[in-house]
N, C-alpha and C positions, 0 to 999 in steps of 0.2 A: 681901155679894156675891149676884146674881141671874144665872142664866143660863137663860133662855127660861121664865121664871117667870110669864107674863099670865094662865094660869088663877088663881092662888095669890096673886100679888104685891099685889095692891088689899087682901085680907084679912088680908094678915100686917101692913100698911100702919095697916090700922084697930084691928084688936087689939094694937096696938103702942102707940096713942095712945089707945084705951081702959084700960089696965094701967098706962100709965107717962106721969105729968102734964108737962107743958109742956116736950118734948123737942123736937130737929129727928132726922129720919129720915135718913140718905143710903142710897144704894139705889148701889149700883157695879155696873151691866148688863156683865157682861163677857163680851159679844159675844153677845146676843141676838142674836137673827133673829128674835122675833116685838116684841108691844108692850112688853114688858116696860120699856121706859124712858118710854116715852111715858105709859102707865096709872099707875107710879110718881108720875111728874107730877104728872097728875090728882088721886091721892089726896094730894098736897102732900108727897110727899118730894121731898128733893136730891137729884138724878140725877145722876151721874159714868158716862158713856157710855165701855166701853173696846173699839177698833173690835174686835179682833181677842183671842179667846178664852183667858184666861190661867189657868186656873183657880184655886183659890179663892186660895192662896197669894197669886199676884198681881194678885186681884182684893182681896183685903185690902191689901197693899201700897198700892195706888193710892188707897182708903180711906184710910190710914194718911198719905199722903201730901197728900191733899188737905186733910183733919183740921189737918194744920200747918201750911198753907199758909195756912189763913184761921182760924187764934188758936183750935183749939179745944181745951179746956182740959182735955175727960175725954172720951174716946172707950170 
């Protein structure tokens, strides 16, 4: 979960896939208001965009729930 993370977000992005081989990223923006979903992008994670501020609880939820939605097998 990410909220208003665009200073931060590109490097934890990159030290993520420097440390740990051949993963996918997903990044759950919940309810940024700055780039934070957008920047995530760029550095090539999965963005799950949630409009409206849930915090972490149910910004892992929606993680949790996208994860099964598309076969993922170890979150």
């Amino acid at each position: 979960p990410a909220y208003n993370e665009a200073a931060t977000i590109v490097d934890v992005i990159h030290e993520l896939r420097a440390t740990l081989d051949d993963i996918e990223i997903l990044v759950v923006s919940d309810g940024s208001k700055d780039a934070t979903a957008s920047l995530a992008r760029e550095a090539g994670a999965i963005v799950v965009e949630v409009i409206e501020n849930r915090g972490t609880g149910g910004a892992l939820q929606e993680g949790f729930r996208w994860g099964a939605a598309h076969g993922v097998q170890r979150m």
